[in-house]
Structure formats: C-alpha cells, structure tokens
C-alpha positions as CSV (number, residue, x, y, z in Angstrom):
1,X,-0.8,-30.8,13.2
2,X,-1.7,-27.0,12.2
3,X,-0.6,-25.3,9.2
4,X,-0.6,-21.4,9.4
5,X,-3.6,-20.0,8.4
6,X,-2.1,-18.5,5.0
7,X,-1.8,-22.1,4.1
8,X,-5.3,-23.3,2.2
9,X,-6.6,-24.9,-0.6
10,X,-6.2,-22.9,-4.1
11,X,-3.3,-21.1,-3.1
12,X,-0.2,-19.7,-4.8
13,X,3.2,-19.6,-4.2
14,X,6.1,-17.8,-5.7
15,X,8.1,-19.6,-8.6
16,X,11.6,-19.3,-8.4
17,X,12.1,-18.6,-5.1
18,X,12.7,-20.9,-1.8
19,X,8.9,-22.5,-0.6
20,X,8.4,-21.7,3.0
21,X,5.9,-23.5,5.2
22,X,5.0,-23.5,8.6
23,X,2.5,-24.0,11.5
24,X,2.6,-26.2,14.6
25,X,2.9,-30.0,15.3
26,X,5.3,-32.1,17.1
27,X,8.3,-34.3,16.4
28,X,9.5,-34.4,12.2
29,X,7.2,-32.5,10.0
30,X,7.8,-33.0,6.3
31,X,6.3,-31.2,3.5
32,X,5.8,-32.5,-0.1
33,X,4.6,-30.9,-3.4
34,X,5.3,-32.2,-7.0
35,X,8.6,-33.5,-6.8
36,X,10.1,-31.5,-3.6
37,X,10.2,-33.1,-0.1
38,X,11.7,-31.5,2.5
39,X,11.8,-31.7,6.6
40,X,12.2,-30.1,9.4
41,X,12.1,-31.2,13.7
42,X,9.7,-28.8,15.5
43,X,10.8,-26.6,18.1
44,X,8.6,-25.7,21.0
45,X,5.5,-27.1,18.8
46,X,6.7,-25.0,16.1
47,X,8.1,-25.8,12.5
48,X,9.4,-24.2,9.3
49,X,10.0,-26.3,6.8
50,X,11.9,-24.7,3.8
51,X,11.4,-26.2,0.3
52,X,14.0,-25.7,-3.2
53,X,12.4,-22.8,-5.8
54,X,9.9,-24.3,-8.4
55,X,9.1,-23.0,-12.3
56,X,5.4,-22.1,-12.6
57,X,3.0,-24.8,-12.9
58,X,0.5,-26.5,-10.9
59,X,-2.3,-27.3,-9.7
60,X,-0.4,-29.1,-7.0
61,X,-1.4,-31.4,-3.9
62,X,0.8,-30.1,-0.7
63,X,1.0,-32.7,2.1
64,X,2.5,-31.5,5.6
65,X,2.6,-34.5,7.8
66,X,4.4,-34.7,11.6
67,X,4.2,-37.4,13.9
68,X,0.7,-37.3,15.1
69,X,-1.3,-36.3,11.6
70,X,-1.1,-35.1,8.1
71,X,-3.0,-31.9,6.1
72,X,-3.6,-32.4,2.5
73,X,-4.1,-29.1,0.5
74,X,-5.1,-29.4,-2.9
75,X,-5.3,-27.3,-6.4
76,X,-2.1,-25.4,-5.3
77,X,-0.2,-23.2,-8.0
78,X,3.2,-21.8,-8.5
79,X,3.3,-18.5,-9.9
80,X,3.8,-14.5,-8.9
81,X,2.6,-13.8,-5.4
82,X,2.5,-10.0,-4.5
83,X,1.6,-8.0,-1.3
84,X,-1.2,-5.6,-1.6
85,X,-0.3,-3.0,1.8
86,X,-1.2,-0.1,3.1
87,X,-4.3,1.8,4.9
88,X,-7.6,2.1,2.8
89,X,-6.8,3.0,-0.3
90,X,-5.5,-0.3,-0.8
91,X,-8.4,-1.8,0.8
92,X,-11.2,-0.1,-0.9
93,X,-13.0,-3.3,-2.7
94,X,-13.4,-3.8,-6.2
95,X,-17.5,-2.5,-5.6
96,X,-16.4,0.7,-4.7
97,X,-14.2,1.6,-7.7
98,X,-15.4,2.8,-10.8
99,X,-16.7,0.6,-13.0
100,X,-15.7,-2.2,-10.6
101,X,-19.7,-4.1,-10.9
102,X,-18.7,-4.1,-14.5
103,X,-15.5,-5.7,-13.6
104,X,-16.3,-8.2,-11.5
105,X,-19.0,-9.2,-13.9
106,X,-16.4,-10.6,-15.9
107,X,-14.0,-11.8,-13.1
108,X,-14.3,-15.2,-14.5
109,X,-9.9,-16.0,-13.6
110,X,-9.1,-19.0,-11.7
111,X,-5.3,-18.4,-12.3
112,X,-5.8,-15.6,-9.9
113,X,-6.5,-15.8,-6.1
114,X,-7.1,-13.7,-3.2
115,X,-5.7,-13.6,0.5
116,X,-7.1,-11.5,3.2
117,X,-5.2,-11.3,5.7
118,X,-8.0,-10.7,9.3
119,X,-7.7,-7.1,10.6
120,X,-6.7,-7.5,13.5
121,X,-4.8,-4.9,16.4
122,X,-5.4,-7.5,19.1
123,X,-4.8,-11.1,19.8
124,X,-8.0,-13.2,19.0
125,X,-9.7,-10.4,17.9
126,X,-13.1,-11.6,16.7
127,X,-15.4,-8.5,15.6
128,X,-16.2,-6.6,13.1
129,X,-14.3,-3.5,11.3
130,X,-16.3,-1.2,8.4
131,X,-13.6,-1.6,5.6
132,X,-16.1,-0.2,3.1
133,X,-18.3,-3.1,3.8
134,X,-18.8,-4.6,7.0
135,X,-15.7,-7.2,7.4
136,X,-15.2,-10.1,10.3
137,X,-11.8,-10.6,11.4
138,X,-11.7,-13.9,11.3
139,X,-9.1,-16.4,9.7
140,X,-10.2,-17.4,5.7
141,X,-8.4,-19.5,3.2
142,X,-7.3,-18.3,-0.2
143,X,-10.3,-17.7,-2.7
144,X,-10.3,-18.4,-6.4
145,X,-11.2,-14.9,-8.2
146,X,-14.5,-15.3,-9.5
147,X,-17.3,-12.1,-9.9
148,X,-18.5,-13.0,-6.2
149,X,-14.8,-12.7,-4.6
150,X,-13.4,-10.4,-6.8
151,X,-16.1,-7.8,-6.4
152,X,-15.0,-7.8,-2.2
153,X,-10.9,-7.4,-3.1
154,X,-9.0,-4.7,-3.0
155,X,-9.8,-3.0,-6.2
156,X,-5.9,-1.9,-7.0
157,X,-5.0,-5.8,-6.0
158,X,-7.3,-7.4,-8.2
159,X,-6.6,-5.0,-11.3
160,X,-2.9,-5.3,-10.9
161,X,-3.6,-9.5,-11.3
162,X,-5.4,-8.9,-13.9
163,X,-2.3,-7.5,-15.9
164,X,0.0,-9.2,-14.6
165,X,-2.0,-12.7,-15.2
166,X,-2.5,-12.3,-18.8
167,X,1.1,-10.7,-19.4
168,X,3.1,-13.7,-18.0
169,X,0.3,-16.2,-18.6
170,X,1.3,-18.2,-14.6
171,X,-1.0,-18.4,-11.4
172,X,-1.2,-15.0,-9.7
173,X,-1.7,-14.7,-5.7
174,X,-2.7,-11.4,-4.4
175,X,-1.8,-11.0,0.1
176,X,-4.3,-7.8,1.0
177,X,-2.7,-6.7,4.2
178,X,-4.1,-3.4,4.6
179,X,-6.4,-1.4,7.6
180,X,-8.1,2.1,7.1
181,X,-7.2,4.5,8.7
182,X,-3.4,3.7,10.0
183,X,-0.3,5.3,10.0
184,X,2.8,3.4,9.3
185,X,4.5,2.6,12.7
186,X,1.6,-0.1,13.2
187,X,2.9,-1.9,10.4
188,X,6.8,-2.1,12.0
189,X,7.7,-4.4,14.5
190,X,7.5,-3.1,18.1
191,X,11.1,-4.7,18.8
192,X,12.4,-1.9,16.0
193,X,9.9,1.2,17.4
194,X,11.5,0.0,21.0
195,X,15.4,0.9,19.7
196,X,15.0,2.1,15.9
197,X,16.5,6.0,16.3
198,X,14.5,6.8,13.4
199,X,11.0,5.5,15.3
200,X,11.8,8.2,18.3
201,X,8.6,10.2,17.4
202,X,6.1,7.5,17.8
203,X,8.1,5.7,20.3
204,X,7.1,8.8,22.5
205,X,3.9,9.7,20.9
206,X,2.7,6.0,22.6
207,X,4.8,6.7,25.9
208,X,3.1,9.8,26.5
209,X,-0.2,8.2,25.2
210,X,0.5,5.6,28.2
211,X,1.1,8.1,30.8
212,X,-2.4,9.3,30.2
213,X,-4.4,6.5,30.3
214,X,-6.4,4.7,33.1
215,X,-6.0,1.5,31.6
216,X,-9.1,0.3,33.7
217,X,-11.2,3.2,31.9
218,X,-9.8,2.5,28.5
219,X,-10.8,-0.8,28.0
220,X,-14.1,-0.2,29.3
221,X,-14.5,2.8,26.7
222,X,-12.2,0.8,23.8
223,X,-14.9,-2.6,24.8
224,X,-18.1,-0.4,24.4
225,X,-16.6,0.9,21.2
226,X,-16.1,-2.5,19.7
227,X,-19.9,-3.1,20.5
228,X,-21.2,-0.2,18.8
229,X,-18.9,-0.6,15.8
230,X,-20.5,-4.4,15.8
231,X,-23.8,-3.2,15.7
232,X,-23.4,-0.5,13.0
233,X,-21.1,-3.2,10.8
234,X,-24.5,-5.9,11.1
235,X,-26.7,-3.1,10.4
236,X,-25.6,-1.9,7.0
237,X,-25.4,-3.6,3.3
238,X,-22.6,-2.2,1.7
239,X,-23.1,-3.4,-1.6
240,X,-26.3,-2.9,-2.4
241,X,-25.9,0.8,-1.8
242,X,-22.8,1.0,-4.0
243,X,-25.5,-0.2,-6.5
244,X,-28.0,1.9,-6.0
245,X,-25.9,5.0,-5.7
246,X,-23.1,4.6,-7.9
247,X,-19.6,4.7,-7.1
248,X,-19.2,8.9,-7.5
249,X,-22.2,9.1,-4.5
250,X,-21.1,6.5,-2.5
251,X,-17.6,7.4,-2.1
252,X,-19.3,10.2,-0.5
253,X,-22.1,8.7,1.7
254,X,-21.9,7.5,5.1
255,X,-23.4,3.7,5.8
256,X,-22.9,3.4,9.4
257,X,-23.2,5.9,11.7
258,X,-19.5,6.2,13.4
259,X,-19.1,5.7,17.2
260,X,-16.8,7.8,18.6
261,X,-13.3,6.7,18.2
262,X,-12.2,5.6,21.9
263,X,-8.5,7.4,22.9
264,X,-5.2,6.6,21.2
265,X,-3.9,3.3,23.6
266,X,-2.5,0.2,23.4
267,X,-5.2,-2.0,21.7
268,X,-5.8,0.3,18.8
269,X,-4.7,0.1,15.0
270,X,-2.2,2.9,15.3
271,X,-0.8,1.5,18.0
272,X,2.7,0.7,16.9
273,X,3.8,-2.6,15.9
274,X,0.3,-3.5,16.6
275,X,-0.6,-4.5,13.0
276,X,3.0,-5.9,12.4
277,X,2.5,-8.5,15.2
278,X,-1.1,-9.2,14.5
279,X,-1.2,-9.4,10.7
280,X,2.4,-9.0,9.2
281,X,3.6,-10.9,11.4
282,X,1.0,-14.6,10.4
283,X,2.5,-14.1,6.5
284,X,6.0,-13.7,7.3
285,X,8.4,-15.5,5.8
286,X,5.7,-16.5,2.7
287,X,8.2,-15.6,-0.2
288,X,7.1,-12.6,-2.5
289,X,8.2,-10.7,-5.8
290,X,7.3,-7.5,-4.6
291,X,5.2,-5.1,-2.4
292,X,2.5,-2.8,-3.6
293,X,2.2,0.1,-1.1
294,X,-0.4,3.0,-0.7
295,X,-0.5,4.4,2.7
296,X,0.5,8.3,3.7
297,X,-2.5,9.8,4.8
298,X,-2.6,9.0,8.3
299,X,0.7,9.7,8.4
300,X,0.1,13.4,7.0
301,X,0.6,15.3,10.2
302,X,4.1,12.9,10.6
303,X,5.8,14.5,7.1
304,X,9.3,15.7,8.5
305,X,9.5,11.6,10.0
306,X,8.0,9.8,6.9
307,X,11.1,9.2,4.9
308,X,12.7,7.6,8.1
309,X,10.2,5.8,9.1
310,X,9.5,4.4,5.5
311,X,12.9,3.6,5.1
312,X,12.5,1.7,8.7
313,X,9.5,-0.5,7.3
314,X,10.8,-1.3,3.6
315,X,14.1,-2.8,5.3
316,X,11.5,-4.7,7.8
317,X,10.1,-6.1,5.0
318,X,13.5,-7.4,3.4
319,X,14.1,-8.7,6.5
320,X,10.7,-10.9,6.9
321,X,10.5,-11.8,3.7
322,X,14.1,-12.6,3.2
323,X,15.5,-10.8,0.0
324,X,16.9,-8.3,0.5
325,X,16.4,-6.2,-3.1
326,X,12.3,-6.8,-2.7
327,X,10.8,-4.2,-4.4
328,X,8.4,-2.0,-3.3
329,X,6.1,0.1,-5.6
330,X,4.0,3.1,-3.9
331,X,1.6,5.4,-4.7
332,X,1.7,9.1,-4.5
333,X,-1.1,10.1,-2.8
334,X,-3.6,12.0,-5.2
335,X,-4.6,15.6,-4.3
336,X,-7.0,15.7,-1.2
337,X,-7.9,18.6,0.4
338,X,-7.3,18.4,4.7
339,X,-5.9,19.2,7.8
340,X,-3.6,21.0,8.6
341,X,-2.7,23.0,5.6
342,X,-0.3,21.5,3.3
343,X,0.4,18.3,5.3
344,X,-0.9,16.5,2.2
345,X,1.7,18.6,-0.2
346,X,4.0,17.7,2.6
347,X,3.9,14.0,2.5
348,X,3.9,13.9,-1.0
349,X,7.0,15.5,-1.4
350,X,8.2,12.5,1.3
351,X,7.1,9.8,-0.9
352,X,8.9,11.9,-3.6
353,X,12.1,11.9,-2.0
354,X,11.7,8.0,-0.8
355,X,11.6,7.0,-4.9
356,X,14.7,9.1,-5.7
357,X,16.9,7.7,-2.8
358,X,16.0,4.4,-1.0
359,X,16.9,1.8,-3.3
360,X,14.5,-1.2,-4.7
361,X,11.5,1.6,-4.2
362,X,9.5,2.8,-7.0
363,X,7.1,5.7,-7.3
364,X,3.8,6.1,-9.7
365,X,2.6,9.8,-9.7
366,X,-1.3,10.2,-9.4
367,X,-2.4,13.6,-9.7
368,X,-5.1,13.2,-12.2
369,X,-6.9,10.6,-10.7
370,X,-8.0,12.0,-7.9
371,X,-11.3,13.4,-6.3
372,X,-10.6,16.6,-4.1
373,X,-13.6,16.1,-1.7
374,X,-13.3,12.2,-1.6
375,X,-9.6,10.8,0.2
376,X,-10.6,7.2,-1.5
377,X,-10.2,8.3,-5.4
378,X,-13.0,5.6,-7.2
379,X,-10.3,5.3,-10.4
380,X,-8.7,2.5,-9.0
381,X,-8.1,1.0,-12.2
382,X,-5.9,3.5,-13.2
383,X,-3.8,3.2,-9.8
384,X,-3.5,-0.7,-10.7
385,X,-2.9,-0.5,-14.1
386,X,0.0,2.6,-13.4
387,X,1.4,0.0,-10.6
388,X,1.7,-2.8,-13.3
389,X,3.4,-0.1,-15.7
390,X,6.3,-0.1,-12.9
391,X,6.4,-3.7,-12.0
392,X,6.6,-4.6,-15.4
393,X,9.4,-2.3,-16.6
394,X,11.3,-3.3,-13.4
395,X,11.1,-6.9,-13.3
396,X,9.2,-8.4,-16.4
397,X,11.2,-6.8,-19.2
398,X,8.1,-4.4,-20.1
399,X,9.7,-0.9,-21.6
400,X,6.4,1.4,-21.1
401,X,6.7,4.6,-19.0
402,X,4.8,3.9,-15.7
403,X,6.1,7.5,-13.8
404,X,5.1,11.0,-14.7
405,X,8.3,13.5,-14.5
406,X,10.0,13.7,-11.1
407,X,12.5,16.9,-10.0
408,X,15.9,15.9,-10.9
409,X,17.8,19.5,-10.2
410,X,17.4,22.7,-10.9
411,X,19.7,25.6,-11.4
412,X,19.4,29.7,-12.1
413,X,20.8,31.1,-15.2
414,X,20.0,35.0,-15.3
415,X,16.3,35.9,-14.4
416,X,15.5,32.1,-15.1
417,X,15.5,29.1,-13.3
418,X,16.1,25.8,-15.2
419,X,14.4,22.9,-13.7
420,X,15.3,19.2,-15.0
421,X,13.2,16.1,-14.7
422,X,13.2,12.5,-14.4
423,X,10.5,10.1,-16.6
424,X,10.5,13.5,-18.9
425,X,11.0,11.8,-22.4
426,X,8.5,14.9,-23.5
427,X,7.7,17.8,-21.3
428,X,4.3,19.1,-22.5
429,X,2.1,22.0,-20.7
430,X,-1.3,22.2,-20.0
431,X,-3.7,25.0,-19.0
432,X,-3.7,27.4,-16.3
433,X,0.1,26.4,-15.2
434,X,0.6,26.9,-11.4
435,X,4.4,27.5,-10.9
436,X,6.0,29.6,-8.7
437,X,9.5,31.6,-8.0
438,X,10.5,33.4,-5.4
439,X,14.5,35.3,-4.8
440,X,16.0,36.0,-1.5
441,X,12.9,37.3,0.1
442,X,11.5,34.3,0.0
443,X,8.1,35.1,-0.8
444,X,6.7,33.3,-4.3
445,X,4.5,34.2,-7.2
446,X,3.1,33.2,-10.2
447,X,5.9,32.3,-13.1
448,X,5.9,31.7,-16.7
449,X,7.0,28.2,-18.1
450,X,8.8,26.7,-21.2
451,X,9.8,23.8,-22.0
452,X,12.8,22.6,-23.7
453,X,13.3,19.1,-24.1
454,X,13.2,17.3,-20.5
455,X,13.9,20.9,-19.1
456,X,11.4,23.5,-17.5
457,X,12.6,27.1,-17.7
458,X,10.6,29.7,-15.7
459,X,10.8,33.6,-15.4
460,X,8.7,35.9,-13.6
461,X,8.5,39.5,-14.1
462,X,7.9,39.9,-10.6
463,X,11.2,38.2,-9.6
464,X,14.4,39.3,-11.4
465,X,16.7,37.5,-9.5
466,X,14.6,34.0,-8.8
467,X,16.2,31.5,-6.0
468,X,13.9,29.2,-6.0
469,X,10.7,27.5,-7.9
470,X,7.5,25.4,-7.1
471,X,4.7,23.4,-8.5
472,X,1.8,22.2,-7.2
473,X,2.8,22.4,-3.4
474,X,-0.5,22.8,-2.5
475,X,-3.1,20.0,-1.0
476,X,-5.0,21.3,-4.5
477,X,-3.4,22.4,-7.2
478,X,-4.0,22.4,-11.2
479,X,-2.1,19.9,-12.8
480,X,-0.4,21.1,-15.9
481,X,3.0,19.3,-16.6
482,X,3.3,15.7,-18.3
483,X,5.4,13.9,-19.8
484,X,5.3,12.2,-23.6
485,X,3.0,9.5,-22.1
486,X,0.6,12.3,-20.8
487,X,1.5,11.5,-16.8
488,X,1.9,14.1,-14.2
489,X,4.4,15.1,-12.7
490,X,4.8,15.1,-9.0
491,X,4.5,18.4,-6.8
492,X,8.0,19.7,-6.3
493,X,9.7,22.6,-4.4
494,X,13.2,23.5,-5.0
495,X,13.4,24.8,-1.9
496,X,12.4,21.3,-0.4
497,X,15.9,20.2,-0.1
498,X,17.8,22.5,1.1
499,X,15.3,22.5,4.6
C-alpha cells in the first residue's frame, strides 16, 4: 500500500468539493475520514478512491487500507487549498522578499500549510536545482507554516494564506508547483503539444531541437551539467546572504557560479510537457478553488503564441482538476528591462488580452512594484496581497478593487481620441505622462491627457487627425494612470488589436 506522495500528515483538503485520493495497492482500497468511507478495486496496482465534499473542520485521521496493509495520516484539515504556479516569480521564498525575515518571524499559523511539489524534468530525478536557495528534488510531505518553513515558501503563496486564513477563519493549503526559468509548454501535457493546433510552435521548436542533437553527446553534456549544478547548489548558503545583504542587494547578487546551460533537448525544463508529466501530473486530480499564476517571462520571445497557448493550459487545468469554471488569477508581469526590445511590452499586452476574453481568468496589474534591473521584484507582498484582492471579490463575497484600469475601447472624436477603461471607478494622472498618438502615418508622439470620469481623452498638436493611441508599451515606461484605489493601469496600444 502507497499513497501518492501529496498525501502526508498535516495536510489540507478542499471543503466543499469531491475528496480525491490515490496511490498504489492491490485488491479493495478503502478510504475513511470523519464520517466518509468510500472504496474503490485497484486497476493495474492503481486506485482512486473518490470521497462526498466536506464543510471545513478538522484535524482529521485519514485511513487508506487495501488488502495487504493500511496508512494512517493524522492532523488532516478541510479548508481552501490553492495552487501557487508558475516559473520563479512564484517560487522566490519568503527570505528573498522584502521584509519577508520579518515575516516569517511571526509565521507562527498552524491553519496554514505548505506543499512543494519536487522539481523535477526527469523521472527519478534526484539532484539539486538553485531555486533561490539550493533545493533537492526529492519527495516531502506537507509542512505546518511555522517561521522555519515559511521563511523557504513561495513568498506570493504564503502571503496570499495569510489573508485568506484570517478572512475565512478555515485551514489553508498552499501547492507550490513552480520552476525558474520555464516557458509554458513544459507545464501542458505532451499528449496536447503532440495534436493541440494552438501548440504548433513548440511542437516544432522541439522537432527541430531533436534533429540537431546527438543524443549520445547530450546526455553526456546534460549529465556533467547536473554535476556542476550539484556542486555549486552544496557550495552556497542562501539564507545567510539574504541576511547579510538585504533583500534590495541580494536580488542582485550571484551565489553560485552558473554552469553553462547544456542545449535545449529532451531532458530539460522547457522541454514540453516535461514539467506537466513530472510535477502536474503527481497532484492531479487533488481538488482546488483556484490557480494563482505568474509565469511570462520565458515565454517573452513567444508573444504572438501566448494567448493560445495560455488558453491551451488553463483548459488543461479544468480538465485535471475536474471543474471546469476553476479560476485562474495571474500576474502582469512588472516592468523589466530585456531582450529583445519590447518582448516584455509584448507579453504583457498577451496576459492583457487573456483577462478580457478567456473566461474564469483574472488579471492583477503590477507596474509599480517592480525593479527595472531585477526580473524577481522583492515586493512580494504586494503581488500576494493584490492576488487575494481578486480571489476575494470573485469568490469570497469581498467588494475591494483588486485590478488597476484595463483598455476597454477607444474611439476618435475630432483631433482627440477617447479611450475608455475597465477597474476605472476614478481615473487620476500622475507625473511625466507617457502617452502616445499617431494618424495614418503611423509614426507616434507624445500626447496630452485628460480625464473625464472612467475616460482618457488625448490630443497632440503634432497629430491633427490621431488614429491611434498608446501607453506604456515600452519594457520601461513611467507609470502615470490609476484608478480611485491608486492601481495602475496596464500598458495598452490601440493599435494592438487590429494586428
């Protein structure tokens, strides 16, 4: 008898909704907890047993017992379980993050608890990755959040607990399933990248990556890699230099010296489906209320596929996690300056256009808490606290604003050109405004803005006849629209659509 590994002591599972548990054994298995009991025969060594929805409550004993044995877990809750995903924003630890020593200090919350899911691109993968600190990928249970485990969590996860904890006063579980560094085909199943239309980039991106490999060479170089990256992981202590330095300094130091990254191939992170079928893929189908998501900036150079492929993933995760309206909050990335030139503004403008037209999908804008010359902003408590904003006015009757304004429409009256906003109960200006017109020519410059009501009006004396407007499409750009709530808005180009 083995239960998967997301099954453990001290952990939580979502109230309300149908209990899902599964491993391996042989002949009947049969699960209990509280007053629930429910079986299922295994097929192929394999069993999922499927349990009626519970209120809140706990701590629970769970028994799962087959023919051959039983497994007793003890101190499990029933509460809110959320997925923390994404690349390494949504990684970066609680020790990283401003003020996050000061945090975890006073992480004293045993109705919250933590899952890691092991970073893993490869089966039985048993090394070490650099994910701020060095990090094994090994199997561990679900920890209680204390000022020791909290200080190691995603920062954004355990903030967003934090809220949500006190605000409904039931057992939180936070899933961080998240790798640096990785675009988002890794995280889709390779059956869907095989045959999904919308996957045709990196479905060929990989082909032609095959067709240039010595597989024999590879793994030699991909093996040696691993080594190195061992030895600088073991070499390094993470957290005593976030002390010493600060968060501001850190965020821009180097612990470990990098080995060079071996070519793009079959056993690396961005490999797709690779992270679907080796970490996804153990937690599926766990039931959740809802997906926190803050990837894009691998995927910067992959703009013009983004909403596609984004749309490809959030119906993957419907699918897995069987309900088909699970939400999915996301974070627009904050301003960054990179390669190539406006691939940042690009994606961004992506994400933009994935809040106003997938359904169940929900944006929080994020231009002031940035750091140009750091892609891992250290505000992280602002990024969780904005993300419980949204989750809470979506699904736990909370009425504050959690989105600065998003472009609605626009339309040209005269020499102007009227530009109306979502999440705008009160445009306001700020300094140095960077908007832009242009007319038929096509070529932009600076404009002057208004604002009436939830409308933008801008005029140029350098454009009589304006077509079209901007703001912000930039990789850096000065932020100077908010709303009421004093949010920013998102980039926007009028133009954008009509590409």
């Amino acid at each position: 008898m083995k239960v998967s590994a997301l099954f453990s002591d001290h952990m939580v599972l979502q109230r309300q909704k149908p209990i899902r548990v599964w491993g391996e054994g042989g002949g009947i298995v049969t699960v209990h907890i509280g007053d629930a009991t429910a079986s299922a025969l295994c097929e192929g060594g394999k069993f999922l047993v499927e349990l009626p929805p519970m209120e809140a409550g706990g701590p629970y004993t769970m028994t799962v017992t087959d023919a051959f044995g039983e497994v007793t877990l003890t101190d499990v809750m029933i509460g809110e379980v959320w997925l923390a995903a994404g690349q390494s924003n949504m990684e970066h630890p609680l020790f990283s993050a401003e003020d996050g020593f000061e945090a975890a200090a006073a992480a004293d919350l045993p109705n919250i608890r933590f899952f890691t899911v092991a970073r893993r691109s490869e089966a039985g993968q048993d090394r070490y990755n650099w994910h701020f600190e060095a990090v094994r990928s090994v199997d561990t249970p679900w920890q209680v959040c204390t000022p020791d485990t909290a200080l190691r969590f995603s920062a954004i996860g355990f903030y967003f607990a934090r809220h949500l904890q006190a605000e409904e006063g039931v057992a939180v579980g936070v899933i961080s399933c998240n790798f640096g560094g990785t675009r988002i085909e890794p995280w889709i199943a390779k059956e869907t990248v095989e045959t999904d239309p919308r996957l045709a980039m990196a479905r060929e991106r990989a082909r032609k990556a095959l067709e240039s490999l010595n597989m024999d060479e590879y793994n030699a170089v991909y093996d040696a890699y691993r080594d190195e990256l061992d030895a600088q992981c073991l070499s390094a202590d993470a957290v005593a230099k976030a002390r010493e330095l600060g968060p501001y300094a850190f965020g821009r130091y180097n612990c470990i010296d990098w080995p060079k990254e071996p070519p793009f191939g079959p056993r690396w992170q961005n490999w797709p489906g690779n992270l679907y079928e080796h970490m996804t893929a153990t937690i599926v189908p766990y039931a959740l209320r809802g997906v926190l998501w803050y990837q894009g900036e691998s995927s910067r150079g992959d703009a013009p596929y983004y909403f596609d492929m984004f749309e490809a993933y959030a119906e993957q995760c419907r699918r897995d996690f069987r309900d088909e309206h699970l939400p999915i909050f996301t974070v627009q990335l904050a301003p960054y300056i990179c390669d190539p030139p406006f691939s940042w503004a690009r994606i961004v403008e992506a994400q933009v256009r994935i809040a106003k037209e997938q359904e169940d999908v929900y944006l929080i804008t994020s231009g002031d808490i940035g750091e140009y010359g750091n892609i891992h902003p250290m505000y992280k408590r602002q990024f969780g606290d904005r993300l419980w904003l949204a989750a809470s006015r979506v699904l736990y009757g909370g009425d504050a604003e959690y989105c600065g304004p998003i472009y609605a429409s626009h339309c040209v009256v005269g020499n102007t050109v009227r530009v109306a906003f979502t999440h705008a109960t009160a445009l306001s200006l700020g300094e140095n405004p960077d908007f832009m017109l242009c007319g038929e020519d096509g070529v932009f410059y600076p404009a002057t803005a208004t604002v009436e009501g939830a409308t933008l009006v801008l005029t140029s004396e350098q454009v009589p006849s304006p077509v079209h407007a901007r703001y912000g499409f930039a990789d850096q750009f000065r932020l100077s629209l908010f709303n009421g709530e004093g949010l920013p808005a998102a980039p926007f180009r009028t133009d954008f659509f009509e590409e």
